[in-house]
C-alpha positions in Angstrom: 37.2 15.7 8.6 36.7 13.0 10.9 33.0 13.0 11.5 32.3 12.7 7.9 34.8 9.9 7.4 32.7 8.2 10.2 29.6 9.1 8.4 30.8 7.2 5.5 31.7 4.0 7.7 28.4 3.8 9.0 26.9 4.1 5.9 29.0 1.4 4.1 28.2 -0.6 7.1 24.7 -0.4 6.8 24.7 -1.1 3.3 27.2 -4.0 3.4 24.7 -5.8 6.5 21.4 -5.1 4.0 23.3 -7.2 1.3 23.9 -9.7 3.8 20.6 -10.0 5.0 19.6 -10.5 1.5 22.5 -13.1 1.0 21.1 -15.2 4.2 17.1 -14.9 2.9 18.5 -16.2 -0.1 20.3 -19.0 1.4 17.3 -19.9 3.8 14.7 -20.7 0.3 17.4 -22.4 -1.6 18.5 -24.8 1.6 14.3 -25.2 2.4 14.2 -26.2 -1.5 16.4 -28.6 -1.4 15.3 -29.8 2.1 11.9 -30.4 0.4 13.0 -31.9 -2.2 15.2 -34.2 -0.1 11.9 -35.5 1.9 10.3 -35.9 -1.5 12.8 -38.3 -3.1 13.0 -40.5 0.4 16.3 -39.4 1.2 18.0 -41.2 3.7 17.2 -39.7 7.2 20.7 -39.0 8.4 21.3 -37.3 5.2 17.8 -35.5 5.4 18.9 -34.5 9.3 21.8 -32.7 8.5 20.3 -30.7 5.8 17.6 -29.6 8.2 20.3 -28.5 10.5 22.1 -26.3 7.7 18.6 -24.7 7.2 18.1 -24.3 10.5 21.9 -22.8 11.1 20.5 -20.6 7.7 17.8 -19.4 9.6 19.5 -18.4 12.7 21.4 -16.1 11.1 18.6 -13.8 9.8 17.5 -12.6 13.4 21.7 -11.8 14.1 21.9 -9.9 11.1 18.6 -8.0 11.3 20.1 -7.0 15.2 23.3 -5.8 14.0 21.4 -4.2 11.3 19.1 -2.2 13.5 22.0 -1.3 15.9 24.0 -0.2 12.8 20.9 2.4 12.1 20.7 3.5 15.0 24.2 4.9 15.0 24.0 6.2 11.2 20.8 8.1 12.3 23.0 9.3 15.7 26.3 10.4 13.7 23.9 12.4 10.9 22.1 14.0 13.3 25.2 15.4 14.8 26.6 16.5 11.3 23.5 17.9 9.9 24.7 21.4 11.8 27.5 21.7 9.5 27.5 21.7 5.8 25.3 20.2 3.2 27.2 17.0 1.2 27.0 14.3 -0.9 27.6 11.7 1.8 24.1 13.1 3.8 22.5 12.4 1.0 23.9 9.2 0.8 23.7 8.6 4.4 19.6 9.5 4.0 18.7 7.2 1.3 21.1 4.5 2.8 18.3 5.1 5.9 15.6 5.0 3.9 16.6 1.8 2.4 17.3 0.0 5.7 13.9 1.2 7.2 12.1 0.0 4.1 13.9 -3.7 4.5 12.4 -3.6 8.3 9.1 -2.9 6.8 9.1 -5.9 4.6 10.8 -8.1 7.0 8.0 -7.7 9.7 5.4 -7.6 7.1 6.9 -11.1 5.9 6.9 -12.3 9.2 3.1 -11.2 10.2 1.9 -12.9 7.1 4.2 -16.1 8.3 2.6 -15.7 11.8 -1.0 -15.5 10.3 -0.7 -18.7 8.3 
């Protein structure tokens, strides 16, 4: 069946783009660690410049990736919602908590970035 096969792309997609948004939060701390850590030893400033450009590259990437990821819902939430009619299956379920999963990421990522905006 064709829809379902689609339903399953979307999913994977959505789940493959959450680990990737983790991947790139991850790489934003460790690059601002060793930025810091760079400005505390007295590195030398060109040095200390291009490792506040990877971090900045690093950081770039996190708005991309929470797009894509948001666009990605949307059309997971569009393609279930047309299946639903038929019949109950394993990848719905999946599908749902693959939802679920990707909402709750958007509710720590804002939350993060109010608490970043407050400070």
């Amino acid at each position: 069946m064709e829809s379902l096969r689609n339903l399953k792309i979307k999913t994977s997609t959505c789940k493959r783009i959450v680990k990737e948004l983790h991947s790139y939060e991850k790489e934003v701390e460790r690059e601002a660690a060793k930025t810091a850590n760079m400005k505390e030893k007295g590195a030398d400033p060109y040095d200390l410049k291009q490792q506040e450009n990877v971090l900045a590259e690093s950081r770039m990437m996190i708005p991309d990736c929470q797009k894509r990821l948001e666009a990605s819902l949307d059309e997971l939430k569009r393609t279930l919602a047309e299946l639903e009619d038929e019949n109950q299956c394993p990848e719905f379920d999946d599908a749902r908590s693959t939802i679920a999963e990707v909402e709750q990421v958007f509710h720590k990522t804002q939350a993060e970035s109010e608490n970043a905006d407050q400070k």
